[in-house]
N, C-alpha and C positions, 0 to 999 in steps of 0.2 A: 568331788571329794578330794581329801588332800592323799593322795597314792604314790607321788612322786617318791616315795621311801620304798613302798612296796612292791618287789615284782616276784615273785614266787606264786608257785599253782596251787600250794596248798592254801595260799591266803585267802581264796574262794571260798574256803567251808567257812571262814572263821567269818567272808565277809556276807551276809545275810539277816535277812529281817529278823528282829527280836521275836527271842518267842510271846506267845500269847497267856493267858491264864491257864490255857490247858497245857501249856508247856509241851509241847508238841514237840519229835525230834527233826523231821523234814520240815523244811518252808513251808508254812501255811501258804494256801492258793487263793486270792483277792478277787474273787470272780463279783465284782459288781460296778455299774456303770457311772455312780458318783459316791459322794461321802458326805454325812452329816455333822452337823455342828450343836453346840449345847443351845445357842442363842442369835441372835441376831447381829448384834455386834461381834461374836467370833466370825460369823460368816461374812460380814461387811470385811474385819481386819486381816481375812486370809485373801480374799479378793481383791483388796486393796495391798496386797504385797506387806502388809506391818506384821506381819503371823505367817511362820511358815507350814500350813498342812496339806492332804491332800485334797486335790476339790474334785477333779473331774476324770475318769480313766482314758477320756481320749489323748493329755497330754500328759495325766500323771499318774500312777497306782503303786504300792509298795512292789507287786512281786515282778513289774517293769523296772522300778528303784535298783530292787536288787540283781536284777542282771544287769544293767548298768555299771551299779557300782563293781562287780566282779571284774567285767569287761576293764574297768579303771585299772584294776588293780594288776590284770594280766596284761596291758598292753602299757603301764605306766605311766597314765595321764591323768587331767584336774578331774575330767569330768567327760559324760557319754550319753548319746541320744539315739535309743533302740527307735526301729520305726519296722513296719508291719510286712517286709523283704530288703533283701538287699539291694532290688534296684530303687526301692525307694530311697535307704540311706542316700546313696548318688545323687538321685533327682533332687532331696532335699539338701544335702549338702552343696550343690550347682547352684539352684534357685536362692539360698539365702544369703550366699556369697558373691554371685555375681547378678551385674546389674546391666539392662540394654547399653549395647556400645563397647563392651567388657568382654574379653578375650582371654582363652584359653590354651595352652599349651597340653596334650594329651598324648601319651604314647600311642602309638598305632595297634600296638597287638593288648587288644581291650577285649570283654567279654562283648559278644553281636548284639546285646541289646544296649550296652553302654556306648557303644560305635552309633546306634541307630539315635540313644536321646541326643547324642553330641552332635551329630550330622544333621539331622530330621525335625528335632523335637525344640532344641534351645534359640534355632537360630530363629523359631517363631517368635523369641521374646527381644531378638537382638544381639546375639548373644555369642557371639564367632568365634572359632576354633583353627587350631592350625594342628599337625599333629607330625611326629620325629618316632626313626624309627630306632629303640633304647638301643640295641647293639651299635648305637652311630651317632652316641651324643656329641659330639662336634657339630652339627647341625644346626644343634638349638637355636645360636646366639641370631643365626640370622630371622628367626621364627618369632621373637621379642619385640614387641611393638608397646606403644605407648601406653596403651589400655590392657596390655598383657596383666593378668590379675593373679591368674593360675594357674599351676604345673600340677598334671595327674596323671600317675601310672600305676599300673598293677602286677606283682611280681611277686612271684612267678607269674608268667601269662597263662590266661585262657584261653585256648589251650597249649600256645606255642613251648610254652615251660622259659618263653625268653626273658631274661634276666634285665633288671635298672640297678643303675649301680646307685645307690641311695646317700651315699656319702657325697659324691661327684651332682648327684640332681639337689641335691640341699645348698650344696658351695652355689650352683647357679643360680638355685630360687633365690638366697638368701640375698645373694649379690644385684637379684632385680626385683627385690619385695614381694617376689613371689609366695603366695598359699602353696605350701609342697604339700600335697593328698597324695596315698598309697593305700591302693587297695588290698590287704594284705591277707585276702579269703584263703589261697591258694596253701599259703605256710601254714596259716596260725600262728595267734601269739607266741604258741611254744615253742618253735623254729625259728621264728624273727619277728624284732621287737623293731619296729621303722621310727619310731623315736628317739633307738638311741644314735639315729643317723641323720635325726635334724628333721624328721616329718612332723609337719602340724598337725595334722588330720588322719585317722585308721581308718579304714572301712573295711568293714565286714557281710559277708552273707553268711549270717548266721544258722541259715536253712543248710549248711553246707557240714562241714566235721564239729563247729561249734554242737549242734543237735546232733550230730553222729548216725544215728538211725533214721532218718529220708521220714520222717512223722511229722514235720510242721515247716514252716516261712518265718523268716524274721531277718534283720537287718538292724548293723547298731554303727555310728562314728564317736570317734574318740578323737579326744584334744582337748586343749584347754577350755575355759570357762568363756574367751573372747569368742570366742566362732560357737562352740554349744552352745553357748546361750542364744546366738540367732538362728541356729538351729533352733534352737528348742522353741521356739516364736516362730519361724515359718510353721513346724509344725504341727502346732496346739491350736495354728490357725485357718492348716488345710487338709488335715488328720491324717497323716498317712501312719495311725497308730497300729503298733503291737500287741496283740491280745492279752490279757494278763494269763490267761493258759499257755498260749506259746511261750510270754518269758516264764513263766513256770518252767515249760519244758528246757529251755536253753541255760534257764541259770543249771538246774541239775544237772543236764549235759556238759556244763564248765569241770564240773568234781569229776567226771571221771576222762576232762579233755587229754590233759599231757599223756596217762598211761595210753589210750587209744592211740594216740599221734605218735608213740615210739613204735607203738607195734606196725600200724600203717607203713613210717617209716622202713621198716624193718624188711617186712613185705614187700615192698616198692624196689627196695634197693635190690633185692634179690631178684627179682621179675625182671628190672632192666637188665640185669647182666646176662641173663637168661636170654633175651629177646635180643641182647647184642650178640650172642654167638648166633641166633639163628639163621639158615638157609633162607627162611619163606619171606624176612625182614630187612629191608636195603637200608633204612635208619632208624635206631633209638633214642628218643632224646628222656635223660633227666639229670637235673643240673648236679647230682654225687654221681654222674659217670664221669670221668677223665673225658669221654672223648665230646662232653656238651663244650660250645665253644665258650662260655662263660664258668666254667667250673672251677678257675681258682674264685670270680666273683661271689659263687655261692658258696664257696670256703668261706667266705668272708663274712657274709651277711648271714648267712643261716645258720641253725645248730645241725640240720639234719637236709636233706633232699626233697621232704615232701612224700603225699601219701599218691602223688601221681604219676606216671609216666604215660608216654606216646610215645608209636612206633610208625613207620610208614609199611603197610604193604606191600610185598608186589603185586603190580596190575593194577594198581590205582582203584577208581569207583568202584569197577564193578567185583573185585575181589574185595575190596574193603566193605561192599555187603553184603557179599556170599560170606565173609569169615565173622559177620554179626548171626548171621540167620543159624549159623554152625555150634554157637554157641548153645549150650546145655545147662552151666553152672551159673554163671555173670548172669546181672542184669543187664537187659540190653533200655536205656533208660537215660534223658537229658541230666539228671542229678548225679551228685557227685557226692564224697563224706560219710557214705554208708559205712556201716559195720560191715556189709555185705560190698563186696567186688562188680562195680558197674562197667559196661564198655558203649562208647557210642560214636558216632560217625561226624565230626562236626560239620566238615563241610557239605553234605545233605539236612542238616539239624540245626543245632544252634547259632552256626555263622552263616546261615544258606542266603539270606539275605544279602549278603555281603555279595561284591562284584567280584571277582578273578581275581583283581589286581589289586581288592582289598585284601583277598581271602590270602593270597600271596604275601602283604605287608605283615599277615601277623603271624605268618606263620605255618598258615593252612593249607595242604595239600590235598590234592584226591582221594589219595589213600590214605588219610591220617587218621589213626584209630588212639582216641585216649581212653584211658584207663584209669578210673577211680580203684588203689587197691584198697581190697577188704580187711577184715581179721580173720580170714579162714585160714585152714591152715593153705601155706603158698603151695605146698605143693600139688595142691587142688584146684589151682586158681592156674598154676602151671600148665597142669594137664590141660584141664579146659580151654583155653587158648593154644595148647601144641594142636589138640582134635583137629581144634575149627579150624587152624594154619589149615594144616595136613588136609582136611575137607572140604578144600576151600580151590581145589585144583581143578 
């Protein structure tokens, strides 16, 4: 859709499927698995591409439409391709982009499962990877090889909070025809728009603050029409589709995205300051504290910090699971984006995978505790983690 005009949050109400004869006020919900036609010939002329309607839910449904198109409208690009999580977005945006013999360029401090398709999973098709670590882009140039296709980061990291400076990775893609992708789960649209800094490609885990409340999976990329459309052809032809209930759920999670994401923010920032005075805490990182080492970067590129911080423990492992188990209020939970305040341990959980000296590259320590904040109120969210410090000796 043409969005390039639009970027405002409230554009989302306005942007949604017509209403129906009952004139309904919320989005009608398209729970069915294809679409009928008056005739024979409509159905010949929409299959043959001469008519544009819906045919099939696995690659096409209005109330998928419509989160799509919002997703347009908050991240300011032609067009978007929901698919049924966010690591599917990646897988599908990898596989339709790159071809056996075709190389990668990838920051190191990635989400452990995005580490595993790119390490594990792509090179079964050919598909080589080299990877730089973002606070040391000077590295790049010698990382650029002939078949170098694509450059991919995600920033803030998961969980390192480590920053890409998106202005400086555009100059280089652009300068070696590089696909610039940024994964941009961690901000939100609301905080940073990676387009206006020269990214092709958004990707989202929309299971994440996009749905706000930890109730469903989904995953959508944005950019223009050159790459979504082959997107949108890998995956009408290996389904990795979005339920029309989940984008249900995600489009109406967009109308109430920004006011959540100031509060989050709001919370967050308070919480790190907080855990930066504390005794039990030897570092905090979030990219609106002074002492993150990238924090004029996130002056820069962001509106706000994000709804996350991390802290290190002292004591490493084994107090960073005494001070989950101590917990009373948080959820102790791999998801993130809640309304509710999660805490979890990555490197036991979702980077455990990872070697040392990967878990090292992005970030990862023994004792690193991140913290999804909630909307509770903070000083409850305070307490509960001063407890579990304090009971954690």
């Amino acid at each position: 859709m043409g969005s390039e005009k639009r970027h405002n949050a409230s554009e989302v109400i306005r942007t949604r499927i017509p209403r129906t004869a009952s004139m309904e006020h919320a989005s009608p919900l398209y729970l069915t698995s294809s679409f009928c036609y008056q005739n024979a010939e409509e159905m010949r002329a929409v299959f043959a591409g001469e008519e544009k309607a819906n045919i099939y839910s696995r690659f096409i449904n209005p109330s998928v439409t419509e989160f799509q198109e919002r997703m347009c409208v908050l991240e300011g690009t032609e067009a978007a391709m929901a698919t049924a999580s966010g690591m599917s977005a990646n897988f599908a945006a990898f596989m339709s982009l790159l071809s056996a013999g075709e190389h990668l360029i990838s920051g190191s401090a990635i989400f452990g499962s995005t580490h595993s398709m790119i390490t594990r999973y792509l090179p079964k098709w050919g598909i080589k990877h080299s990877f730089f670590d973002m606070r040391n882009p000077d590295e790049l140039e010698k990382l650029v090889r002939p078949e170098t296709k694509l450059l991919y980061v995600e920033t803030p990291s998961n969980p390192g909070l480590d920053l890409a400076d998106l202005a400086l990775l555009n100059t280089f893609a652009k300068a070696h025809d590089l696909i610039f992708v940024v994964d941009n789960t961690f901000a939100s649209p609301i905080f940073q728009q990676p387009k206006k800094f020269g990214a092709d490609l958004i990707i989202h885990s929309a299971t994440k603050w996009i749905d706000g409340q930890g109730r469903t999976l989904g995953g959508v990329v944005c950019g223009p029409h050159k790459y979504i459309d082959e997107i949108f052809t890998f995956c009408r032809n290996t389904g990795p589709s979005l339920s029309p209930f989940n984008a249900w759920l995600l489009s109406s999670g967009l109308e109430t995205l920004a006011v959540r994401m100031e509060k989050h923010a709001e919370n967050a920032m308070i919480l790190a300051e907080w855990l930066a005075e504390n005794h039990h805490v030897s570092a905090t990182r979030y990219p609106f504290l002074p002492s993150h080492p990238q924090y004029e970067l996130a002056k820069k590129q962001m509106k706000t910090g994000g709804g996350v911080v991390c802290f290190e423990v002292k004591g490493g492992l084994a107090q960073g699971k005494k001070f989950l188990d101590n917990l009373k209020m948080l959820s102790v939970t791999a998801n993130l984006g809640d309304v509710r305040s999660i805490a979890s341990h990555p490197a036991s959980t979702t980077h455990a995978k990872l070697s040392e000296e990967e878990k090292l590259k992005t970030g990862i320590t023994s004792g690193l505790i991140r913290v999804s904040v909630g909307l509770e109120d903070v000083n409850d969210v305070i307490a509960d983690i001063d407890q579990a410090l304090a009971n954690s000796k």
